[in-house]
N, C-alpha and C positions, 0 to 999 in steps of 0.2 A: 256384593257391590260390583263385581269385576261386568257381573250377568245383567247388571241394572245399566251400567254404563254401555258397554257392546248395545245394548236393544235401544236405548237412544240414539247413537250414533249409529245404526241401522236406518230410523224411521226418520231421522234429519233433525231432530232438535237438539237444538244448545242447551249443553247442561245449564242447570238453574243458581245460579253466581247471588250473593247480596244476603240478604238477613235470613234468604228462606232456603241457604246450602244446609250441608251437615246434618238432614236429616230431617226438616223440621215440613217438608213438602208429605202429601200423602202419599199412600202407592198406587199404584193402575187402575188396582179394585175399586180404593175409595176416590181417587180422581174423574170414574169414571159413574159415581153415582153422584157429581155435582154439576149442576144443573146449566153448563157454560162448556166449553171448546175449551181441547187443549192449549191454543196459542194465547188465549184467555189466563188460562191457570196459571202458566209458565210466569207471564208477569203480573198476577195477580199481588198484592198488599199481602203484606202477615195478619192484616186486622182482617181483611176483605174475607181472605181464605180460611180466617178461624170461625166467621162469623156464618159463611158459605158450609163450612163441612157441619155444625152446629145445628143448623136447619136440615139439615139432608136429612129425607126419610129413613136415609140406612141407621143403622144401630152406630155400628161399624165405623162407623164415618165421625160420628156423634161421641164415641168414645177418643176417639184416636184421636181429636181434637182437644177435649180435653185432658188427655194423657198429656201434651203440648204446649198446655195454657202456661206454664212459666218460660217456654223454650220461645213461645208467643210474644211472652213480655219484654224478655230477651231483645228481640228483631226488633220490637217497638221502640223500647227504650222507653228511660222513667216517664216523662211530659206525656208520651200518647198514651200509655201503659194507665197513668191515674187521667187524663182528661176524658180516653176512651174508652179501654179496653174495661177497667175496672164499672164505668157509670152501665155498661152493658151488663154485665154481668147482674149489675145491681135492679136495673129495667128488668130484664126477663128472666130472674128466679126471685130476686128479693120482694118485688111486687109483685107479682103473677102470684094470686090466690089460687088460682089453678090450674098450677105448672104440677105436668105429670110426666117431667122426666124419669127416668130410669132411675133405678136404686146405684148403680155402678155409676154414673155419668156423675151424680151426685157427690158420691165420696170422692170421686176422685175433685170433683170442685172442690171438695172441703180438705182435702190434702195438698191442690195445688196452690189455693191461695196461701197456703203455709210458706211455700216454696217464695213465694212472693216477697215476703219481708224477711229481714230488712237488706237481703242482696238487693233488689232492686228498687222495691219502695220502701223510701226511711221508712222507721216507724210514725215518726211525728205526724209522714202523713198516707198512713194507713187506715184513718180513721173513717171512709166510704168503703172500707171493707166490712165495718162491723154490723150493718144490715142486712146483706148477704149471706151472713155467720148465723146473722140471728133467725133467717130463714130457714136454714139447714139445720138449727138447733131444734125447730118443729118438728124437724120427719119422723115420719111414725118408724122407720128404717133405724135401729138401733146402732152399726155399727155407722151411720153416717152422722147419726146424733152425738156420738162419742170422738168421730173425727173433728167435727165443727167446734166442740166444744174445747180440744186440744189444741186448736187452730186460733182461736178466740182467745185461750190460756197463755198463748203466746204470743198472741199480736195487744194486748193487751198493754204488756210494761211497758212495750215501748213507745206510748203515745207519746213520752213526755218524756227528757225535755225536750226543750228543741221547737214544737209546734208553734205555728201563730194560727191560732185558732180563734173564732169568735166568742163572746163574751159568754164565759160560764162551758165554753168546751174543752176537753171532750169530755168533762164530769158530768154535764147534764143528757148527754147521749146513754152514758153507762146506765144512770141512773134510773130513766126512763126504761131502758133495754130489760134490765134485772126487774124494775114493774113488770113489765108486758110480762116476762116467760115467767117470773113465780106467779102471776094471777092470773095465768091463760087457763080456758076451761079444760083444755084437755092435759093429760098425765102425762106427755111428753115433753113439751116446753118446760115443764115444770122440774124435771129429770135433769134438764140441760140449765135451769138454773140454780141446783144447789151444787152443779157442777163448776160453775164462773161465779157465783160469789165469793167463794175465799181468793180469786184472782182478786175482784172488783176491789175487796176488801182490802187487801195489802195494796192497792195502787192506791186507796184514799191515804194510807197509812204513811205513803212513801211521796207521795205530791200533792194532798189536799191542802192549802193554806188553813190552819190553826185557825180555830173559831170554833161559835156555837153549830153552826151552818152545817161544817163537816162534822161535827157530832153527832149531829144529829141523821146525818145520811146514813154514818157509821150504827144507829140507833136503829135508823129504820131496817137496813142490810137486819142485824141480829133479827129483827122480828121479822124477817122473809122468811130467814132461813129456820128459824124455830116453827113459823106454820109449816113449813115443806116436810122437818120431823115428824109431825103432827097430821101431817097427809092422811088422808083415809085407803089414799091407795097404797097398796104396799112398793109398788114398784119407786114413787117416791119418796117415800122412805129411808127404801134403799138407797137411793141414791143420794140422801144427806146423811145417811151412814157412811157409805163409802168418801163422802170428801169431809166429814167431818174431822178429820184430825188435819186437812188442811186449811178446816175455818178455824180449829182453836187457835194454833199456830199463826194465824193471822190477826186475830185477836188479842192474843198474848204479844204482837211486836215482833215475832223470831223471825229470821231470815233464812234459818235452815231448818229442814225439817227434823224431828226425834232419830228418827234412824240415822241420820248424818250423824246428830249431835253425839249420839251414844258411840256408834264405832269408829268417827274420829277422835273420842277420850276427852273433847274438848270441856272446856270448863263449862256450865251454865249459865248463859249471856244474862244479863239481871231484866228481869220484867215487870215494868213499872206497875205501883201500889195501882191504878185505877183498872189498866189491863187485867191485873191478876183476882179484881173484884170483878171484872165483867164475866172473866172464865168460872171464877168460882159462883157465880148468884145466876146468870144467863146460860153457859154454855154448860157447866159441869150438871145441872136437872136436863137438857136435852141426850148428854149420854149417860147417864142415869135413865132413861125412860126410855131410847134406844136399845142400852144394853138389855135391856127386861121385854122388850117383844116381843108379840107372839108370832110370828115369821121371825124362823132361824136364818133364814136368808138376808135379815136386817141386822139378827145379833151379832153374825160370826163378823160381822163389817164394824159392826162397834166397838165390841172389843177388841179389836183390832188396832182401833187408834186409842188406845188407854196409852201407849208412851207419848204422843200429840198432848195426852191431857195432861200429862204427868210433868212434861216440860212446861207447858203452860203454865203451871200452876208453881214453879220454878221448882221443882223437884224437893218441895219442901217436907221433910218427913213425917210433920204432923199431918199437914194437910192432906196427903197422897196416904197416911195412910186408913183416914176416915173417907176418902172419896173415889179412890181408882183400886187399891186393895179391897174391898171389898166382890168392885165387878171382875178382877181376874178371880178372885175365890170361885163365886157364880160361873162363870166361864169354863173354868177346870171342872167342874162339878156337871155343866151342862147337860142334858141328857143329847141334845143333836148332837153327832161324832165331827158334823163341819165347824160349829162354834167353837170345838175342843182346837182343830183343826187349825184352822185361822187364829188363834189365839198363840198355837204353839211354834206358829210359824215367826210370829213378833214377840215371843217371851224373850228373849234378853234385850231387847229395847223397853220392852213394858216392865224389867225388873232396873234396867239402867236410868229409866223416869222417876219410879220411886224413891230416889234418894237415899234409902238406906244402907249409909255407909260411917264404918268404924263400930267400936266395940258397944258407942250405947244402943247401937238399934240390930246390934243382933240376933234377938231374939223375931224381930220380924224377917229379919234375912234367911234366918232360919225357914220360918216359916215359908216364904217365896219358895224356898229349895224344895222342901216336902214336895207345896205342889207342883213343882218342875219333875220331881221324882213320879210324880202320879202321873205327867202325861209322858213320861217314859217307858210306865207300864201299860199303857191305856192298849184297850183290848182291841181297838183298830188301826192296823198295820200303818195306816198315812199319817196317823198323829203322832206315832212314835217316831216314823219318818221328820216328821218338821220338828219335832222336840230334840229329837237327835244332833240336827243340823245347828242347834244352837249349845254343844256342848262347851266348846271352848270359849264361845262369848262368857257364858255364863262362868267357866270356870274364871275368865279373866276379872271379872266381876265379883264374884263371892269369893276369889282366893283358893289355898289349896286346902286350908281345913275342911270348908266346908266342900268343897271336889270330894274329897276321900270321904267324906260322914253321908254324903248326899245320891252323890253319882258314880262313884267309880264302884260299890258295888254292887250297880245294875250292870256294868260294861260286862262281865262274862254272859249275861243272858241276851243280849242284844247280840252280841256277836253270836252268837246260836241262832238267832229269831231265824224264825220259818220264810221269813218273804227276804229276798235279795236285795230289795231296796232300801229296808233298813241297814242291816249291814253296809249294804256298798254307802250310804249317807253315815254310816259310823268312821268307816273306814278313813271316808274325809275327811272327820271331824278330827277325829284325830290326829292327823296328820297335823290338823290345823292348829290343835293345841301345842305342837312343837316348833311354830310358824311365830318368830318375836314379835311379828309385825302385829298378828292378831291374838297372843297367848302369851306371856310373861312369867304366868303365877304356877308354874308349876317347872321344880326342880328335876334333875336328872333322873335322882333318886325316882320320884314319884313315877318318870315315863320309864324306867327300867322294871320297875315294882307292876305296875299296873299297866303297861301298854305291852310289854314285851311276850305276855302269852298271846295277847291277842293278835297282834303282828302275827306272830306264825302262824294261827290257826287265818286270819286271812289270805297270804301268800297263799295257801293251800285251797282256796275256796274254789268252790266246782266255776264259780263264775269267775271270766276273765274282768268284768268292770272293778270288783273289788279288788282283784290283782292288785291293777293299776292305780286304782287310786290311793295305794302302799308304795310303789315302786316309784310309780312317777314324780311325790314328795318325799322319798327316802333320805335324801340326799340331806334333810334338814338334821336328821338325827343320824350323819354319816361321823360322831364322832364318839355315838355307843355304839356305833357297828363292831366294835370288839370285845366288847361283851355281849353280843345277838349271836352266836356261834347256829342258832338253829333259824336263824332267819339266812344267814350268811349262806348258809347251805341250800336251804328252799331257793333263794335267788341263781346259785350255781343251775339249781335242775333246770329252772324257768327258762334259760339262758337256750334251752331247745321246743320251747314251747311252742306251740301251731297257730296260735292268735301272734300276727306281726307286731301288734300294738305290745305286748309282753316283751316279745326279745329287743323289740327301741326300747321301750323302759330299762331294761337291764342294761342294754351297753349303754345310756349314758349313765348308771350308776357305777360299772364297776370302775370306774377313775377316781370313785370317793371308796370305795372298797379298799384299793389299794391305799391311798390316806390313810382311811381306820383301821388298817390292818400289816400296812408293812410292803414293802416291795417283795420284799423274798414270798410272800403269802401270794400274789400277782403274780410272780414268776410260775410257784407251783400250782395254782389254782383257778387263777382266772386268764389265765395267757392262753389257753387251749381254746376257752368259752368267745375273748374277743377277737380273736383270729375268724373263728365259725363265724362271727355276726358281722367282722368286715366284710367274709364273702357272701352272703346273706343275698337272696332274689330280690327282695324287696328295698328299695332304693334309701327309702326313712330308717328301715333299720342301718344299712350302709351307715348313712350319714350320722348317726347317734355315735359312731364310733371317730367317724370326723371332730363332732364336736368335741369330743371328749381329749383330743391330742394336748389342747392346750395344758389342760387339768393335770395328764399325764405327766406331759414333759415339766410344769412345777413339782409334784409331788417326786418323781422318779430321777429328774436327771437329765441333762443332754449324755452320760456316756452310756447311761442304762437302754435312751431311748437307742440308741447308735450300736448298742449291743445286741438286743433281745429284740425290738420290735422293727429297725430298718432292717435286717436281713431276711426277716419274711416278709415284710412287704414288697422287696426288690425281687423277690424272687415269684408272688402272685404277679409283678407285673410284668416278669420276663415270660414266665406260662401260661396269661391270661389269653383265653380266646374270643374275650367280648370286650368294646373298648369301652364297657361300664366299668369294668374292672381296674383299667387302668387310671380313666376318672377319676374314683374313688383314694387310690394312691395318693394319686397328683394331687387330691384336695384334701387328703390326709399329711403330705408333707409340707403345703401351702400351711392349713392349720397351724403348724409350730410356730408359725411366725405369727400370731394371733395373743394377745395377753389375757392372762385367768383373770379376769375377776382384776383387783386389787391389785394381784401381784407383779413385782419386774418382770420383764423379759429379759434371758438371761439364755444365750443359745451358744452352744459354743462353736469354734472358729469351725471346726473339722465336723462338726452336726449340720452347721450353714454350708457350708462345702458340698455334704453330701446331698441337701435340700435343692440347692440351685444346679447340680448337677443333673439332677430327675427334671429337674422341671426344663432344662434344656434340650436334654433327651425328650422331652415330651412337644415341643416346637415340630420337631422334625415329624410326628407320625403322621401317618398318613391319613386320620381321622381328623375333622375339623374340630370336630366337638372335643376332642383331646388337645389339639391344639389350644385352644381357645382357652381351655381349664389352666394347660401350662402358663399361657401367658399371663390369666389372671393372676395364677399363684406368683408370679416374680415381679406381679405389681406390690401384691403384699409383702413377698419380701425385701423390695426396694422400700415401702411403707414404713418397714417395722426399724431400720437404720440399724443393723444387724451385722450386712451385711459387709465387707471389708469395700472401699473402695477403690482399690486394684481389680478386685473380681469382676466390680460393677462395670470399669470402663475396660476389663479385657474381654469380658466372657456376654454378660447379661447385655448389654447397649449394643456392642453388635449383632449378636443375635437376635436382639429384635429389629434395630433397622433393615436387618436384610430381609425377617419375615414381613415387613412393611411395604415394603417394596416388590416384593413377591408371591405374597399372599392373596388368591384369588377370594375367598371366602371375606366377604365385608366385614364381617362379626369379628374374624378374627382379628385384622387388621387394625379395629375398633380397640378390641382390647390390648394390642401390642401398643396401640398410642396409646392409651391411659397408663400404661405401666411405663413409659417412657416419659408421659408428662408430672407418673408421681415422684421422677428420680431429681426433678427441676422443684 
């Protein structure tokens, strides 16, 4: 910027002031392929200039403009934004039969007008955008068809309310819109609308006034989207497999979709008697006839949405299990490895649809586990991968009987498997099943029984990702770490391991170490380890040892910290030759004054003493960047009210007003008055 400035004020022009500052002007290059004189440019309109770079022969010019088109709308403001800028846009791409912009120029129009609502234009009336969408839903350009129609998905709900629209709008634009692209001759349009149906569908659902009228729209909507199933091309097809579980879901009344419903635990919102015949008689023979395709490229997408169907049909266990039990059967059984695939990826949603729950149905829960057990074994490395991924749902869902009869004795051979990416997606999982947030069903007992070999054979594994993803959730099962004696140990060796990302994992677990294991265990075993990682090259590991003071000093003590752990660190900071070093102190002592979690702060007088003493000493050094850290730390511990206030108005207020006054460095001066405004 500094280089753009100087070469202006070399060649005599006034920077450029008003709507078209801060960036929104082109550069030399592209200024220089539009077709007018700089003094022209300079006060040229935001509309003039977007409409000027738009036209230019260059590419370059062409893109850069529309990179800008909401930064354009911006300068315009709402009135020119919908009277002008938008009715252009709609002139020379929504009409223009043979506009052959660029495939880039495109997407980025079908991205910007996203940007568009409802920051600048309500939704209500956004509704001259939706011809321009519908153009771009055209392109034979795939990822532009897929922006436009995301852009469309979202400018949609918000037509209403709000709008004064004329009579019968914007229902009769939608309506018309959903005609043209299901019955356009070519496969693309046609793509792009079994993509915006299940929008169009839930906004009749949520603004259409009651009547025959809207039923019948809702009527006609199913029989679009049932031919598009029925397409002879595969590609659309596809693409009413892919959005089909958010046309049942639309269908059925739900506002959230299957995956929401299941991993929020929520109850199943009730779906009215006529909804649940449309899904059951219309929708549930379309994925019935999808799921059985001959393009696996259709099926792995249909079954896919079996939990969409499964909620639809309100998780009813009769019903679910003569109409979507079936096609995960088929699906498990699949011979394509990606149908298995995609299937395995949404198996605890598509077992949390099926409703089968408590003692009279399980005999069928049973059965779902089997074949969950089958794509655990499944002979291609990625399905066992996404089957993996779902262990703790699933446990969460069948309970723990059925974990131990079903799954856990596959976990030693998984933990074996030859590809590292099952593993490392095991290793997660696990974790996650100790995670209350996502896993409940499974007691102590069970994770010492059955997780505890596996842990250690992890920590040990040649790859660092599985490490980590042990270490870095350790902390949840930091209260069997006393009975892990050979996990405990593995973590000690790691504690010098060569991947950085390992020894941060360790130092911020060993503060729950000492928790599950005792101060006295910390004194003789892990005080050597977090010493080595506060001096540690690498900055992340450092600070893992920062964060962890809090932890510390709840579990150990203000005399313990005041015994064992200030006296080495006063002494790396009297020896240190780099002032990272001293940094890391000063934001180690800062830390104390910081609350665990939940618990009090609780410091004592002669701990505070020794805190604010460092940090004053650290005013003085001759490093700013050490300056700066001290002051922040005695903002926090004027924060934390800890502090005695004798100390405050002998030691810490003056101290800082003098470096206030004295302090040539801005930054730091900056933080000496934050710490001085947090003591008011």
């Amino acid at each position: 910027m500094a280089d753009e400035g100087s070469s202006a004020t070399t060649t005599g022009h006034a920077p450029i002031a008003g709507p078209l500052a801060s960036g929104t002007t082109p550069s030399l290059t592209l200024a220089r392929s539009l077709n007018c004189d700089s003094n022209a440019l300079l006060s040229m309109p935001p509309f003039d200039l977007f409409v000027a770079q738009l036209s230019s022969d260059s590419t370059e010019a062409r893109v850069d403009a529309m990179k800008k088109l909401s930064i354009v709308g911006d300068a315009m403001g709402t009135k020119d934004t919908i009277e002008k800028l938008i009715p252009y846009l709609n002139d020379t791409i929504a009409k223009s039969e043979d506009s052959d912009e660029d495939d880039e120029i495109l997407l980025l129009l079908a991205g910007q007008l996203a940007e568009l609502v409802p920051g600048l234009v309500p939704g209500y009336e956004a509704m001259p955008l939706l011809p321009t969408l519908e153009r771009l839903c055209c392109i034979d350009e795939t990822v532009v068809r897929d922006k436009a129609v995301e852009t469309f998905n979202k400018i949609v709900p918000l037509l209403l309310p709000g709008g004064k629209y004329a009579d019968g709008m914007p229902f009769g634009l939608l309506r018309t819109t959903a005609q043209r692209l299901a019955s356009a001759d070519w496969f693309t349009a046609k793509v792009s609308a079994a993509g915006v149906l299940p929008t169009m569908y839930a906004f009749w659902n949520a603004h259409a006034p009651r009547g025959a009228a809207a039923d019948e729209v809702r009527r006609e909507f199913r029989i679009l989207f049932k031919d598009l199933s029925e397409d002879d091309t595969p590609m659309v097809r596809r693409s009413a497999a892919k959005n089909l579980g958010r046309f049942v879901e639309a269908v059925a009344g739900l506002t959230k979709s299957a995956d929401e419903m299941i991993k929020s635990g929520v109850a199943q919102p009730a779906v009215a008697d006529e909804n649940k015949r449309l899904v059951t008689f219309e929708i549930v023979p379309i994925f019935q006839a999808l799921s059985a395709d001959e393009q696996d490229s259709v099926r792995l997408l249909a079954v896919s949405c079996a939990g969409s169907v499964g909620c639809g049909l309100a998780r009813e266990p009769s019903v679910t299990a003569d109409v979507v039990l079936p096609v995960v059967r088929g699906g498990c059984a699949d011979l394509s490895w990606r149908v298995r695939h995609n299937l395995s990826k949404a198996f605890a949603t598509v077992t949390g649809s099926l409703g089968f729950v408590g003692p009279k149905h399980i005999a069928r829960q049973t059965e779902v586990f089997k074949l969950f057990s089958g794509l655990l074994q499944d002979s291609e490395a990625e399905v066992r991968a996404a089957a993996v991924e779902n262990i703790a749902r699933m446990a969460q869902l069948g309970g723990a009987d059925l974990f131990q009869a079903h799954i856990a004795p596959l976990l030693p051979a998984l933990a074996d498997d030859l590809v590292m990416e099952v593993r490392s997606k095991l290793a997660q999982t696990l974790m996650d099943c100790c995670d209350p947030s996502i896993c409940t069903a499974l007691t102590d007992e069970i994770i010492l029984q059955e997780f505890r070999p596996l842990l250690e054979n992890f920590l040990n594994d040649e790859f660092a990702e599985v490490q980590l993803h042990i270490l870095s959730k350790l902390s949840r099962v930091s209260h069997l770490l006393g009975q892990m004696d050979v996990v405990v140990n593995s973590i000690l060796q790691m504690a010098r391991a060569q991947n950085w990302r390992v020894r941060d994992a360790v130092g911020r677990l060993l503060p729950f170490l000492a928790e599950a294991r005792g101060v006295s265990f910390f004194e003789d075993h892990l005080l050597e380890p977090w010493l080595k990682i506060m001096s540690d090259q690498v900055a992340d590991v450092r600070a893992a040892c920062i964060a962890g003071m809090p932890k510390l000093l709840s579990v150990c003590g203000s005399e313990w910290i005041m015994q064992e752990i200030l006296p080495n660190y006063i002494r790396m900071y009297d020896e240190s030759q780099s002032y990272l070093t001293r940094i890391t102190v000063l934001r180690s002592f800062a830390a104390l004054a910081e609350k665990d979690g939940e618990n009090a702060l609780n410091i004592s007088d002669t701990l505070m003493d020794q805190i604010v003493s460092l940090m004053l000493r650290g005013l003085t050094d001759s490093v700013p960047n050490v300056r700066l850290i001290a002051a922040r730390g005695l903002g926090l511990v004027t924060i934390s009210g800890q502090c005695d206030s004798g100390v405050m108005k002998s030691k810490i207020v003056p101290a800082l007003n003098d470096l206030v006054h004295q302090e040539q460095d801005i930054d730091c001066r900056y933080q000496c008055q934050l710490a001085l405004e947090a003591k008011v």
